[in-house]
Each structure stands twice: as structure tokens, then as C-alpha cells.
N, C-alpha and C positions, 0 to 999 in steps of 0.2 A: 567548454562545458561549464565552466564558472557562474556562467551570466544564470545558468539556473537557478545557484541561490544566492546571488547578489544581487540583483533587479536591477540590475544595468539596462539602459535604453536602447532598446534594439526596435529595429524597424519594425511597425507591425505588417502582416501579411495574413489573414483567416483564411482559414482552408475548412472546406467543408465535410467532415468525412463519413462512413457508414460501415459499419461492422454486422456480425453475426456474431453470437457468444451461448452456447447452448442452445441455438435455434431460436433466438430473441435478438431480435433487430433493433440496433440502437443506431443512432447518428450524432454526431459530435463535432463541433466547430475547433479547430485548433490552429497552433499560429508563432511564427518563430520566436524564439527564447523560450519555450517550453519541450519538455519531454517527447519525442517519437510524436512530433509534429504532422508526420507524413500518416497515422493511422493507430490501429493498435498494434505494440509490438508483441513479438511473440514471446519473450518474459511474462507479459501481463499475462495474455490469452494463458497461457499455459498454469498459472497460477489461477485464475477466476474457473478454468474448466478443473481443475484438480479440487477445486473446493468441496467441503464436505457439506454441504450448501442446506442442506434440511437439518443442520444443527443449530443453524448459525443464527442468534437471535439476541435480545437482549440489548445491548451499547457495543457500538461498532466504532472504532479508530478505524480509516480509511489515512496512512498516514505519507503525504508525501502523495498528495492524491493528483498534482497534473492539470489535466484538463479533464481528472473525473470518472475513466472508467472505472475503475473500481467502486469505488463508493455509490455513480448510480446504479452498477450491475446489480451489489448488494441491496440494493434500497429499492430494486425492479424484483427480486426474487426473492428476497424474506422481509417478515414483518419488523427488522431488527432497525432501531434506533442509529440513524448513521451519525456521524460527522464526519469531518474532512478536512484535513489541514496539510497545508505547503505555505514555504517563505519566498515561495515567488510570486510575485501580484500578479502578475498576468496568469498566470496557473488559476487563481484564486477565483479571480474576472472569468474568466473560460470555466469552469466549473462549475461555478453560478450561471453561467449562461445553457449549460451541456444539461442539466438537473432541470430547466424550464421546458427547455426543447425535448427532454426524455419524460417529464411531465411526472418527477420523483421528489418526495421532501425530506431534503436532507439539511443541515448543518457545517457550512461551510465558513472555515475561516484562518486566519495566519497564523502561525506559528513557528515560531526556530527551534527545531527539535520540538520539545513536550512544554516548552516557555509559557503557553500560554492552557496549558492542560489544568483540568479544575476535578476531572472525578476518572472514576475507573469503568474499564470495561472489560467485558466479557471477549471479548476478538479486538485484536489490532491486525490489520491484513496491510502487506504492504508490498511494492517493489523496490526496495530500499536505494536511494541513489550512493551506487558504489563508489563512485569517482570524485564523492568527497575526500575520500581516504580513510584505513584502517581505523584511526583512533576516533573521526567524528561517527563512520557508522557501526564499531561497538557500540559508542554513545547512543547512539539510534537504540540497536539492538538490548542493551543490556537495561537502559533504562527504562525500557518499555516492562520492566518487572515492577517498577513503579507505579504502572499506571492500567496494569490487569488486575483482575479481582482477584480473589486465592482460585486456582484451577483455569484462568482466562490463559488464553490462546494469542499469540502471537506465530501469522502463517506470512511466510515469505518467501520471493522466487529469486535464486543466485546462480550466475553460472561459474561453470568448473572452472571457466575459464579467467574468472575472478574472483576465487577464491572458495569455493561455494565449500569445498574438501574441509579448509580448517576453518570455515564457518561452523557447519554442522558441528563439528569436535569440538569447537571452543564452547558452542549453545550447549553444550552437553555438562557445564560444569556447572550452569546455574537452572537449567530447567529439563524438564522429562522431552525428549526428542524422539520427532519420529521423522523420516523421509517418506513423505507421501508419495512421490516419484519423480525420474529422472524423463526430460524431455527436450533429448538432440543436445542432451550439454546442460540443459538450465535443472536443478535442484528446487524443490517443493518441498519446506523446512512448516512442520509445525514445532513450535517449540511452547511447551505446557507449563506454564507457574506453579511450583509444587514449593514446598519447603524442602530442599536438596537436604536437610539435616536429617529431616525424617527414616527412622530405623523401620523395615517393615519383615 
């Protein structure tokens, strides 16, 4: 699982694949050393179908984006400004290629973590990769309070079976949380930028 975010040379192989996501047909080139190479898995799907998707507008983080579905589903169904960032080049390269072939304009480019982040947004939506380990994806998770506007959204898919239980609880000391819903195990986490100091 490493070579995800180390960009170790691994053999290339393109696979050509096709999805369905709320009755919208995408197709997407993917290819080993990237994410659920074999299609969309169903973390993602469950995440993009749970979205509250006629909110969602404005600057878009797509963070940890793959070979892309997320960020072109977002950027096929709302008029919201995307970007897209991952530290795997081959992610980066497939992405850019998946955005031409789905005929979307997005903002695609590298980053380690929020390294190369310049402004804030309104949604970060992500499938966060777990298998870095607790301490890099709080990092993930918590510093994205950095990089939402006051009231931005950060929405994420976890399963129980990685931890999703004391995810939820920990989100819950720095942002307003809600569990959108539970699906076969996997967790739909929006967690809301508020000032937690705030008396109401």
C-alpha cells in the first residue's frame, strides 16, 4: 500500500473502466499503483451517492483525488469550482487524463497533504487513505480546519472497520458533526467548521 504515496515505480498497466453514479455514466482509465485500480469502490460510491449534492457549490477540495472520481462526479453535477490533489503522480497523470475523457474542468495538481494549498473552501470531500496511519490521517482530517472557510464542510467515507467509531468522536471535539449514514460498514462523516468555543 506504500507505493501510493511514495511514487515508487511500478509497472504500468491502464485498465479501462465504466461506472454508473446516480444514473450518470462515467468512464475512467486506471492503472496499478493507484487506488481501487479495478473500478469504483464502494467507499467512494457510497460517499458520492450520500452527498448532499444540490448544496454543494463554491471551491471544492477533491482531496486524495486517485484517478478522479470524485472530483469529476462533483464538477459533472454542480457548478462548484474543483480542484484535486494527490502525492501520487500516477494518480495526478490519470486524473488529468479521466477530466478529458469525462469532458469536466477541473484543477488538478500534487500535494503532500495541504503542502501546496493556497486558499479555502467551502467542501473538502474525500476518501481519506487510512493505511497511512492514525497520526498522518488526523493530520489529513484536522488540518483541513485550516483550509475550510468559517461554516466549510469537510465530508468523508470511513469504515467501522477502520476505525470510523472513534473518528466520528474525535471530529466531534473540533467541528459540529453529523453522520449522514451508515452503508454495509462504511460511515458518511460530514464534519462542519464552527468556532467549537462558541456559547449558544
Amino acid at each position: 500500500m506504500s507505493h501510493y504515496f511514495t511514487n515508487e515505480n511500478i509497472e504500468s498497466k491502464e485498465v479501462k473502466t465504466k461506472c454508473i453514479i446516480n444514473n450518470e455514466t462515467f468512464n475512467f482509465t486506471t492503472d496499478n499503483g493507484v487506488f481501487s485500480k479495478k473500478g469504483l469502490d464502494f467507499g467512494t460510491r457510497s460517499l458520492l451517492e450520500n452527498l448532499e449534492i444540490d448544496k454543494i457549490n463554491g471551491n471544492v477540495l477533491d482531496f486524495g483525488c486517485g484517478y478522479g472520481p470524485i472530483g469529476i462526479y462533483l464538477a459533472t453535477r454542480t457548478k462548484a469550482k474543483v480542484d484535486m490533489i494527490d502525492i501520487n503522480l500516477r494518480s495526478i497523470n490519470l486524473a488529468k487524463k479521466n477530466a478529458h475523457i469525462n469532458n469536466v474542468n477541473v484543477n488538478i495538481f500534487e500535494s503532500n497533504i495541504y503542502e501546496n494549498i493556497k486558499e479555502k473552501y467551502d467542501f473538502i470531500i474525500s476518501n481519506p487513505p487510512i493505511r497511512v496511519g492514525k497520526i498522518v490521517l488526523y493530520q489529513i482530517l484536522f488540518e483541513a480546519k485550516k483550509h475550510l472557510k468559517e461554516n466549510g464542510e469537510l465530508w468523508i467515507v470511513i469504515n467501522k472497520d477502520q476505525g470510523a467509531k472513534s473518528v466520528l468522536k474525535d471530529l466531534e471535539k473540533e467541528y459540529s458533526v453529523r453522520l449522514i449514514n451508515k452503508n454495509k460498514g462504511f460511515y458518511i462523516i460530514c464534519a462542519k467548521n464552527i468556532d467549537k468555543s462558541m456559547k449558544f
